[in-house]
C-alpha angles and dihedrals in degrees: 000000000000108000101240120255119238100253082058093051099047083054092048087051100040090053085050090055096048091046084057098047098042080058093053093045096053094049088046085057099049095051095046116105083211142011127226114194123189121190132200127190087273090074088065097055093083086052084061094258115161105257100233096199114138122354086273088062092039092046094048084059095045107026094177091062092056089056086053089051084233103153108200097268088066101048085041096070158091098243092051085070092044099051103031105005089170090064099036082051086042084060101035091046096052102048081041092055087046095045087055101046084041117106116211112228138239100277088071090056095046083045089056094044094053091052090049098059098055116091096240095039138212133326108182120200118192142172092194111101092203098107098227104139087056092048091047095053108264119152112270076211107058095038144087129198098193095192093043132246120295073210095069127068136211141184105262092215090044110226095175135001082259114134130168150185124293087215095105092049120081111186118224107191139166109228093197095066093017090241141147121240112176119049111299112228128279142210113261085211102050113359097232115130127295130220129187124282090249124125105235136183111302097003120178095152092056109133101214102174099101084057102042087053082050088058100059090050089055106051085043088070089041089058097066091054131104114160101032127177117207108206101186117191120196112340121153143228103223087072101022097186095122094044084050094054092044084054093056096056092050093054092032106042104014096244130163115242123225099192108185108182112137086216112036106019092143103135127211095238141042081226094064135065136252114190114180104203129094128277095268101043103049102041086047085061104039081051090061089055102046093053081051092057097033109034 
């Protein structure tokens, strides 16, 4: 027998740990009365989602951008609609039209299923404006969307607090120069043009009043629970506003933290949980333990 390199060990170990930990995860979710889940981009990515990491992420989605030497926080703003509206509609149409055509994958379904079962039920709390919780069946009442919805629309000036569906408005655009080619959408105030309900880099027109209503919802099913378990799935560093809001049901609440994130998965707390595999995976094998404890 050939004595194991180290790499092999480290895999060997690392697969132990995670065994452990998937254990451990399964067993903090059935005793929970409720589930909180919080999602970064990094949930999407099984769905197929471009992974927007870096402006070489970013510029292998959008190519065009690349050869106008646009990184993503300049394409992601207020001025971009402002100074060339054909090419920031170009970008927010076509990752509209994809959102839409995208369908979430099974991990959102398991999520919603675990919440489900507890006898307070589910809060989620997310920074992606995809609107995939709300295409995989989770509760408008019981979630926020803290950057907004891609599948909401605002004034861009903004003439009133006003903001409205996308569902009218169906994006042509031409991939190769990141351009819109059909009419972009318009206020219904004011007919000036209209931008997505998203909250972007250096956003003061922002209209933050849908989520701030989806915020009260949500801290009103906090409220009824009393042994929450945040499972967070992919949620970065870089823009640690989901981290920042597990955190706070863990000081808050006293809740018990399940972080899956194949790249950063370290916990606050010896009392928490770091997983380092992707969305799917993770949540697929944590599943398997959980029907083994409750069924």
């Amino acid at each position: 027998m050939t004595e194991q390199s180290a790499s092999e060990r480290h895999e060997t170990d690392t697969m132990t740990s995670n065994e452990e930990k998937m254990d451990l995860a399964a067993e903090l979710i059935r005793q929970a009365d409720g589930l909180v889940v919080a999602a970064g981009a990094g949930i999407g990515v099984d769905s197929g989602l471009p992974d927007f990491r870096g402006d070489e992420g970013f510029w292998r989605a959008y190519p065009a951008l690349k050869r106008l030497g646009m990184p993503f926080h300049d394409i992601a703003c207020p001025d971009a609609f402002a100074a060339m509206p054909t090419v920031a509609w170009g970008f927010y149409g076509h990752r509209l039209a994809l959102y839409r055509h995208t369908r979430p994958h099974r991990g959102f379904d398991i999520l919603r299923r675990w919440g489900e079962a507890t006898l307070q039920g589910y809060a989620a709390f997310t920074s992606n404006v995809d609107g995939h919780f709300k295409a995989a069946g989770f509760d408008e009442h019981a979630m926020e969307e803290c950057h907004g919805s891609i599948h909401h629309l605002q004034c861009t000036r903004p003439c009133s607090q006003d903001t409205w569906p996308a569902d009218d408005f169906v994006p042509e655009v031409d991939a190769e120069r990141c351009a819109l080619l059909n009419q972009p959408p318009t206020c219904p105030k004011c007919g000036a043009l209209a931008r997505p309900n998203v909250l972007m880099f250096g956003d003061m027109q922002w209209i933050a009043a849908r989520q701030q209503s989806q915020r009260i919802k949500l801290e009103r099913a906090l409220s009824r629970m009393e042994r929450p378990v945040v499972v967070e799935v992919g949620a970065g560093t870089a823009i640690a506003t989901v981290r920042h809001f597990s955190h706070r049901i863990i000081h808050e609440f006293g809740g018990r933290l399940v972080r899956i994130n194949p790249t950063d998965h370290s916990v606050p707390t010896p009392r928490d949980v770091g997983i380092g595999l992707h969305s799917l995976q993770a949540l697929e094998a944590i599943d398997a333990r959980w029907q083994g404890l409750v069924y």
